[in-house]
Structure formats: structure tokens, C-alpha cells
Backbone as numpy.savetxt, mean C-alpha at the origin, in Angstrom:
# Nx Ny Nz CAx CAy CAz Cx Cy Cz
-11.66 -3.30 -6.32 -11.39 -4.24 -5.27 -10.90 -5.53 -5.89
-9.98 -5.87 -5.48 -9.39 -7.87 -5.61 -9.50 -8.30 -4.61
-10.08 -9.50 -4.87 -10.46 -10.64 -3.74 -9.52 -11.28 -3.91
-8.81 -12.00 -2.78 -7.71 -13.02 -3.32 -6.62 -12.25 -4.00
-5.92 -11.22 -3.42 -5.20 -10.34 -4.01 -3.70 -11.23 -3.89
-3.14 -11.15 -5.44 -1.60 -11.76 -5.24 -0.32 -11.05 -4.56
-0.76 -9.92 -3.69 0.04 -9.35 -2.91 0.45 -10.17 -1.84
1.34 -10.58 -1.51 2.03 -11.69 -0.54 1.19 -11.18 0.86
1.18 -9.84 1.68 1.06 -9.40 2.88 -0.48 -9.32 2.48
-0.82 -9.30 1.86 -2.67 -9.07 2.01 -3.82 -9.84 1.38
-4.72 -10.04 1.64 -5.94 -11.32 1.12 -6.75 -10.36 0.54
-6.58 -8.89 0.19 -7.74 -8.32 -0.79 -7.33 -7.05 -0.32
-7.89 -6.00 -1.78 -7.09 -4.47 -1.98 -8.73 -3.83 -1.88
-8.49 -2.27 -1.31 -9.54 -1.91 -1.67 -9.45 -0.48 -1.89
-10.00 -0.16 -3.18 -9.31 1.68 -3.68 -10.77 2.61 -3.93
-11.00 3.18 -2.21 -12.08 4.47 -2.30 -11.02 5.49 -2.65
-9.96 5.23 -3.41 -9.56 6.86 -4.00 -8.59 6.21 -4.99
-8.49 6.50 -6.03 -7.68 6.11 -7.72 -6.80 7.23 -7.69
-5.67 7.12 -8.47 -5.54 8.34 -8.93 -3.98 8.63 -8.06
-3.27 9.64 -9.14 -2.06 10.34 -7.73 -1.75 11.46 -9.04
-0.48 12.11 -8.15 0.54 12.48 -9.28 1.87 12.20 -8.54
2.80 12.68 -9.92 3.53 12.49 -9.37 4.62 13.66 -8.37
5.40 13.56 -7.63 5.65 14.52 -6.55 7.48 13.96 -6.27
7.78 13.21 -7.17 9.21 12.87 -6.33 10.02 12.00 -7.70
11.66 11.69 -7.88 11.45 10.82 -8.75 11.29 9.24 -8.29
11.12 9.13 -6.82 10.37 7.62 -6.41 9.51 7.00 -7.31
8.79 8.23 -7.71 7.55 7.83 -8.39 7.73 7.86 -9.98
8.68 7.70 -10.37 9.16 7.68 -12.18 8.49 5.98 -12.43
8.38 5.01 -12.00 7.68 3.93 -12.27 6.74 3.16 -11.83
5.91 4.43 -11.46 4.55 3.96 -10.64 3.88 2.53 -11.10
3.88 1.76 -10.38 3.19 0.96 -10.75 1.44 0.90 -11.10
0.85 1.68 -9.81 -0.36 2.35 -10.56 -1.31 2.98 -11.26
0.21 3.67 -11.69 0.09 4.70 -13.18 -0.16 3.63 -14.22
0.64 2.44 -14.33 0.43 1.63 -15.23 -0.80 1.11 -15.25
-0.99 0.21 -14.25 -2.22 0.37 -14.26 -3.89 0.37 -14.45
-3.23 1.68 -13.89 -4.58 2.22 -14.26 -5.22 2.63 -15.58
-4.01 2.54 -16.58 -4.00 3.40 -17.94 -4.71 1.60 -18.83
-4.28 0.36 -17.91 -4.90 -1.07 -18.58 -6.02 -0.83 -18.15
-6.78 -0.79 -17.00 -8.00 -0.91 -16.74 -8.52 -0.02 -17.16
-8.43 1.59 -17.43 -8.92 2.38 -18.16 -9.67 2.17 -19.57
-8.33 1.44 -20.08 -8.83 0.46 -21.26 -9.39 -0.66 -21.41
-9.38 -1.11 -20.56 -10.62 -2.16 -20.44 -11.91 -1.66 -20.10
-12.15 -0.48 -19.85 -13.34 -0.32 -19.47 -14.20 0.11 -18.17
-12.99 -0.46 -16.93 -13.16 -0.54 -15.77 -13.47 1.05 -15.32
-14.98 1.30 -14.69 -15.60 2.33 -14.49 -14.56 3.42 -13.44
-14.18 3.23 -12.90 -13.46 3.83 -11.19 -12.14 4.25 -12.34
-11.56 4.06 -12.96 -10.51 4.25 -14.29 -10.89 5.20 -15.39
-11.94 5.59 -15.17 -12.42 6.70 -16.29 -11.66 7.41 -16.46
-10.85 8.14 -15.51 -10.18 9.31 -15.63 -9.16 9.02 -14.98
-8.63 7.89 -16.29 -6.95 6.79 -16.00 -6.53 7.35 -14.39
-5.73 8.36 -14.70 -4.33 7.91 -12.99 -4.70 9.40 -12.32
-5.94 10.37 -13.11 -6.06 12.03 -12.43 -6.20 11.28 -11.06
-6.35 12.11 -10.03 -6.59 11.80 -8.73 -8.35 12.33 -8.82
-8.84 10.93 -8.13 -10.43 11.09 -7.94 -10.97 9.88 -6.70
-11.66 10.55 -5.76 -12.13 9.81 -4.92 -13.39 9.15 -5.62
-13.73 8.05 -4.87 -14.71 6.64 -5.43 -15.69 6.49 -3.88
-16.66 7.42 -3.83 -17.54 7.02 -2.79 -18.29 5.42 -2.38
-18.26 5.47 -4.33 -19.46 4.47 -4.41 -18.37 3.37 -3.87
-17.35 3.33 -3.80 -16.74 1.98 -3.20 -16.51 1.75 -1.49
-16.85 3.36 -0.79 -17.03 3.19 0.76 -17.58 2.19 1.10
-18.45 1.51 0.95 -19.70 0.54 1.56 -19.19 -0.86 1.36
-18.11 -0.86 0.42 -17.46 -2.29 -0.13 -17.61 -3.35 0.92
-16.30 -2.40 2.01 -16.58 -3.75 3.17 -17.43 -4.33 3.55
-18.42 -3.84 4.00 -19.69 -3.73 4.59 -20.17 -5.32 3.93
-20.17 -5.55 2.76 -20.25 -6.79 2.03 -19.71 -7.54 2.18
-18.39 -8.13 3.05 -17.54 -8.78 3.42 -17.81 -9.96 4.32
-17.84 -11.25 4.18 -18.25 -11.69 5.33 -17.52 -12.38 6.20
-16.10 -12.19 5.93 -15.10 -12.95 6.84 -13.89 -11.48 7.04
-13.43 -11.76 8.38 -12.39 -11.02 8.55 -11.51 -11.46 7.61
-10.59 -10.01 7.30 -9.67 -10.15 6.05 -8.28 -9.23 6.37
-7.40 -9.00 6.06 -6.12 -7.92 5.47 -6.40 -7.38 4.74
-6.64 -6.00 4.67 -7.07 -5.36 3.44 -6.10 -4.45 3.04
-5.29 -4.24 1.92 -4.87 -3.27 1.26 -5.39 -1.74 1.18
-5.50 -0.45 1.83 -6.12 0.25 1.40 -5.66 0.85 0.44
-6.02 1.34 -0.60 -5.32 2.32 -1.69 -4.44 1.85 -2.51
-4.19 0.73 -2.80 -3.13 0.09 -3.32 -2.60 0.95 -4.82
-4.17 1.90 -5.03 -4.10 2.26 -6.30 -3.71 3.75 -6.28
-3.76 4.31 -5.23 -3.55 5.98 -4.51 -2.79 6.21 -3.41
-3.08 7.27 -3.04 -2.13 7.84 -1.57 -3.23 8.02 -0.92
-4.49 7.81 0.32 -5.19 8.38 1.05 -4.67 9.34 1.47
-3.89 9.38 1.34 -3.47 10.83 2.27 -2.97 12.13 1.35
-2.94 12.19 0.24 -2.82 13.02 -0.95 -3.45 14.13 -0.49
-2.74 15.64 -0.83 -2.88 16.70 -0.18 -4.70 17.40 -0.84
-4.73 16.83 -1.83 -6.12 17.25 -2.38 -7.27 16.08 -2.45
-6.88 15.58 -1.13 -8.70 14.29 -0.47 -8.57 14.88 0.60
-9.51 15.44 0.78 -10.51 16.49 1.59 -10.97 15.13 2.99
-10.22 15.66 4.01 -9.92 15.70 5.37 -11.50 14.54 5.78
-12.56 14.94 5.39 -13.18 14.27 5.55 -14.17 13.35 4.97
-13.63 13.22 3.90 -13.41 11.71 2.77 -12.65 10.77 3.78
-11.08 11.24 3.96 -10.50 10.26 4.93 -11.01 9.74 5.99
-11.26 9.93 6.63 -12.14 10.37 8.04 -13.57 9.03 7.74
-14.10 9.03 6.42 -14.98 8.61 5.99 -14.86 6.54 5.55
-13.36 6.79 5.03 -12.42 5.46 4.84 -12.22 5.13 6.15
-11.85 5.81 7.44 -11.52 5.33 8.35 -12.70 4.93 8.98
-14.10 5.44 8.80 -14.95 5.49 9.96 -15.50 3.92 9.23
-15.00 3.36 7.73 -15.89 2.03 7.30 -14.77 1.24 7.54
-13.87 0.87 7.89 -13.28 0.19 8.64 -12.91 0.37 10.37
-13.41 1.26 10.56 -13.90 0.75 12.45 -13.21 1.53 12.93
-11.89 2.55 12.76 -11.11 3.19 13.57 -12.20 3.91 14.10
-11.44 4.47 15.53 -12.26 5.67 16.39 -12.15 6.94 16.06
-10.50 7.20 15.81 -10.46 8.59 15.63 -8.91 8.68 14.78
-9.22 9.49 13.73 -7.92 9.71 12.84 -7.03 10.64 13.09
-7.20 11.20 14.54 -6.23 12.22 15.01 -5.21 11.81 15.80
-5.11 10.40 16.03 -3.99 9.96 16.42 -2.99 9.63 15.30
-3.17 9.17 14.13 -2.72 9.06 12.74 -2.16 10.00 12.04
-3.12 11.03 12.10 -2.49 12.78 11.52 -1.52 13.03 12.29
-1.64 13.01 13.80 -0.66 13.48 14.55 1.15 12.65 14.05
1.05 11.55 14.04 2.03 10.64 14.04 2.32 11.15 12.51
1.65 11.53 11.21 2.00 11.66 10.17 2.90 12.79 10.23
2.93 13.77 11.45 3.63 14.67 11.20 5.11 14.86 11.36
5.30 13.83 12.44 6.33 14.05 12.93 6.99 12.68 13.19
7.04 11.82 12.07 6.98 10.21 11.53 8.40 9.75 12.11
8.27 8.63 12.80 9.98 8.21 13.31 9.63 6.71 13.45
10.42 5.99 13.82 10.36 4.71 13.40 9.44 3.86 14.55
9.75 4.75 15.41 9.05 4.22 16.99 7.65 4.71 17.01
7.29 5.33 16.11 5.58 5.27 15.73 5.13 4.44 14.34
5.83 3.43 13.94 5.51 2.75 12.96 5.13 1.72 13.15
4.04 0.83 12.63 3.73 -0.53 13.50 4.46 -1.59 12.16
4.84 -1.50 11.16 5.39 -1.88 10.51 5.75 -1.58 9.25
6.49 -2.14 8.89 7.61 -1.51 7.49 7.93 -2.91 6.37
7.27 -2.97 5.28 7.49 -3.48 3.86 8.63 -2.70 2.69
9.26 -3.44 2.38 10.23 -2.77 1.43 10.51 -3.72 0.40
10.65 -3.31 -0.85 10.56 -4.07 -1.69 10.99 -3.43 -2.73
12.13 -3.78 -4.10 12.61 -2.82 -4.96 11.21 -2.68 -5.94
11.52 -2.03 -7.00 10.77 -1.93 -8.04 10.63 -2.76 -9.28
9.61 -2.84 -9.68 9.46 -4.32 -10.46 8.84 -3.70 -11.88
9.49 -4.69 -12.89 8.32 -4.22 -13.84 9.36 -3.38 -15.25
8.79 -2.98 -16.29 9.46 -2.70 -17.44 10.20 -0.96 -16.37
11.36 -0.88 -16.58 12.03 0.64 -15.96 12.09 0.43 -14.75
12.75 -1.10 -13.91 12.83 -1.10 -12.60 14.29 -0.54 -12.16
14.11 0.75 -11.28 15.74 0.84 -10.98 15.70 -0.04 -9.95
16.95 -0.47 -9.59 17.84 -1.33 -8.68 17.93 -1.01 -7.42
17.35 -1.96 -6.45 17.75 -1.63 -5.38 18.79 -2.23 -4.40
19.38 -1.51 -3.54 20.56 -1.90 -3.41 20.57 -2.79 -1.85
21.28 -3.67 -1.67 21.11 -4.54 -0.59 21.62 -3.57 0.79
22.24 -2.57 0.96 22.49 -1.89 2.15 21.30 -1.29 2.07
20.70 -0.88 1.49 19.75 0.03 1.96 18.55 -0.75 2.54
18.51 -2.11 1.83 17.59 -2.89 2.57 17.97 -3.59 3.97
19.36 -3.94 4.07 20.09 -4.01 5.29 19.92 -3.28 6.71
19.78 -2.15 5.86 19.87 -0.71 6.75 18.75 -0.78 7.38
17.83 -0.33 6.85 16.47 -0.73 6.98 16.05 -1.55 7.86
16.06 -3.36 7.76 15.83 -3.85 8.71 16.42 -3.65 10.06
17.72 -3.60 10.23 18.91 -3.44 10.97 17.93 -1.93 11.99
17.40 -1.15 11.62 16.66 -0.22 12.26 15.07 -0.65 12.89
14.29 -1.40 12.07 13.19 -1.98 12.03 13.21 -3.25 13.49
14.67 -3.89 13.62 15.02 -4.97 14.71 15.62 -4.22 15.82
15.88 -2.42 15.62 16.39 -1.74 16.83 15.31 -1.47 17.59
14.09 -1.35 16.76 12.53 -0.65 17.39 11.61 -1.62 17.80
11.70 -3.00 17.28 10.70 -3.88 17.51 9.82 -3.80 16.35
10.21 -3.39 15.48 9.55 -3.02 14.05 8.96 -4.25 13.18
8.09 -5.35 13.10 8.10 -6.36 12.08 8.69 -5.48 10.30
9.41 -6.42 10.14 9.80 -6.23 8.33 9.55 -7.17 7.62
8.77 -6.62 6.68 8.78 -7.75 5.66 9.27 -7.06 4.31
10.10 -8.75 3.95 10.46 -8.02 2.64 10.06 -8.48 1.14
9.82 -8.07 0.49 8.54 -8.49 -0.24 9.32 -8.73 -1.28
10.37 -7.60 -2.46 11.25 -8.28 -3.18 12.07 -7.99 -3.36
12.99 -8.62 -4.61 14.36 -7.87 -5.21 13.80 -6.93 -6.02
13.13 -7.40 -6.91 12.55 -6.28 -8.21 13.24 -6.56 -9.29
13.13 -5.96 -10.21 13.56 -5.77 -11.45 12.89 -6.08 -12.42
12.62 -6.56 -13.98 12.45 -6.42 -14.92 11.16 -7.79 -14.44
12.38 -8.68 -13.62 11.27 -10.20 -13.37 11.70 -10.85 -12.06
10.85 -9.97 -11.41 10.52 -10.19 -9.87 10.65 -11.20 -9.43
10.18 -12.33 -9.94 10.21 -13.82 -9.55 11.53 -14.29 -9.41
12.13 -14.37 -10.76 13.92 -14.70 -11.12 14.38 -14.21 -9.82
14.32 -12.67 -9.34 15.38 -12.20 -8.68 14.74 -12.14 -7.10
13.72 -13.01 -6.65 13.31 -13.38 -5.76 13.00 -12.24 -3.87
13.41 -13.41 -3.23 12.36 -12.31 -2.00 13.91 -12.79 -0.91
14.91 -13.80 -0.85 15.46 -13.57 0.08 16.68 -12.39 0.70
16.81 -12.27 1.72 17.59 -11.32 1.87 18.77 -11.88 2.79
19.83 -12.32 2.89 20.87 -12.76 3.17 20.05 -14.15 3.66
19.90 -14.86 3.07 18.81 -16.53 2.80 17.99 -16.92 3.70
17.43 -15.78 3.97 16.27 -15.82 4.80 14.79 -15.00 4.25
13.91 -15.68 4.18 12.55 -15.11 3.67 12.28 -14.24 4.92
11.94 -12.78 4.88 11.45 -11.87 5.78 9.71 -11.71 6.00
9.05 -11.80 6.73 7.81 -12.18 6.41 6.86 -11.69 7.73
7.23 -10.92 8.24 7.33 -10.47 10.22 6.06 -9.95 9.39
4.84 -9.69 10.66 3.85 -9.30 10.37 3.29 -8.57 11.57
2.45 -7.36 11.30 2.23 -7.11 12.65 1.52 -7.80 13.63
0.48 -7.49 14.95 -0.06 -7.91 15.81 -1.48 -7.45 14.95
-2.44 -7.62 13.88 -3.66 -7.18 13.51 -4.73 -7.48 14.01
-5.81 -6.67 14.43 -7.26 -7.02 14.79 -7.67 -7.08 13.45
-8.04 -8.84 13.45 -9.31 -8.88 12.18 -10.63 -8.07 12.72
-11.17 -7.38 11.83 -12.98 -6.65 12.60 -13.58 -7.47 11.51
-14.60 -8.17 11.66 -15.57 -8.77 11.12 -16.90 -7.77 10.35
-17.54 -7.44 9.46 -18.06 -7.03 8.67 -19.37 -6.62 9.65
């Protein structure tokens, strides 16, 4: 967990599941592959078994400790939804942050279109092996996101040094956020 997380869209991350593989070449510069392979080496317990995929019970209860409504990152470090976390682990993440029922979620996962999305972040890749991302595709993107009522935010350019190559997109900071219920602890 980070408190005070330097993720622009969120005030704190929280990872009841570590871990992925990889499945696409999207994922040739995981950022949490990286990582996880530093905190591994540091010591950090939930990192034992660097980037394998492994659920973290002992971190369910996290919120629960919380005493102000927050934005929380889930998974920042995994996929919850990874084909090998057992249906009701998930179910288990959802039931400590307050949802009712995760069968409206599964359902929508199946058959995913833009008009079931409550919002969309895009951002190139950052970091040592960032490929390039290209401004139509981020164009595109919003340009679809403003057909649906979609908030977009756009988080960066990417590359080698994220900062240098900054967050605007035709000189406008993108920063749309959804409608969120804070739930209080």
C-alpha cells in the first residue's frame, strides 16, 4: 500500500494481489515487473515471489484502517481479474470496499464497449524501453471518450523522462474525472 501515492488520479494504491504474466507484447515494459523485482530486493514481504502471480489476503483488511475517504488504486501492482484469482478472492476485494454484487462487472467484462465504461486514462509508456506513443491514437481515443460522455484523463507522453515530455495534449491538461462515491472506512 502507498499513502500519498504520486499517481496524479489517485491519493493511495492498494495490491491484495502482486504478481502477473505476461500475455501480449503491451506488456514488454511492465512497469510492475520492474518493480516488483526492487522491492523484492529490498526485502518487502508481499514481493517474495518478485512478479509470479500471488494473492495477499493479509492485505484485505487494509482499508478497514483507513480513516478518511480516499481514491484508491486497486492493483496497481496486478490484474484482479487475471484468469488464475479464483472468482472468489475477487468477490472478497470487492466485498472490502463496499460493492454489492460483482455480477454486474463480470457481465460488462464480457462484452466491453465504451458505453459501459465509466472512465478511460491513457498514458504512453515511461521508463528505461518506453515505446512511443502516438498522438492519433490518443486523439482517437478521446474523440470517442467525448462521443459517450466518457471522462478522459490523460496522464502522459511517456518516454525515457516522463516529466520532459509532459501531460498536454493539443495544450490542454486532460484531467476529467469520474462522478466517485467516497465510502468512509
Amino acid at each position: 500500500m502507498a499513502s500519498g501515492s504520486p499517481i496524479e488520479w489517485t491519493e493511495s494504491t492498494w495490491n491484495p494481489v502482486t504478481g502477473c504474466n505476461k500475455i501480449s507484447p503491451g506488456c514488454k515494459n511492465c512497469y510492475a515487473e520492474r518493480l516488483s523485482k526492487r522491492l523484492k530486493a529490498m526485502g518487502q514481504s508481499n514481493y517474495k515471489n518478485g512478479f509470479k502471480l500471488t494473492t495477499q489476503p493479509q492485505m484485505l483488511d487494509l482499508p478497514l484502517g483507513w480513516k478518511k475517504p480516499q481514491t484508491i488504486f486497486v492493483n496497481s501492482m496486478s490484474d484482479l481479474f487475471h484468469k488464475d484469482i479464483p472468482l472468489d478472492y475477487i468477490q472478497q476485494v470487492f466485498d472490502e470496499v463496499k460493492f454489492l454484487s460483482l455480477e454486474p462487472l463480470l457481465g460488462s467484462l464480457k462484452n466491453l464497449d465504451l458505453t459501459e465504461i465509466d472512465w478511460v486514462i491513457v498514458g504512453g509508456e515511461s521508463g528505461y524501453g518506453a515505446r512511443p506513443i502516438k498522438e492519433e491514437w490518443v486523439l482517437d481515443i478521446r474523440g470517442q471518450c467525448q462521443s459517450f460522455n466518457v471522462p478522459f484523463f490523460f496522464k502522459q507522453w511517456g518516454g525515457v523522462n516522463k516529466k520532459k515530455t509532459g501531460r498536454l495534449l493539443e495544450g490542454k491538461t486532460w484531467d476529467e474525472m469520474p462522478f466517485i462515491h467516497k465510502i468512509a472506512a
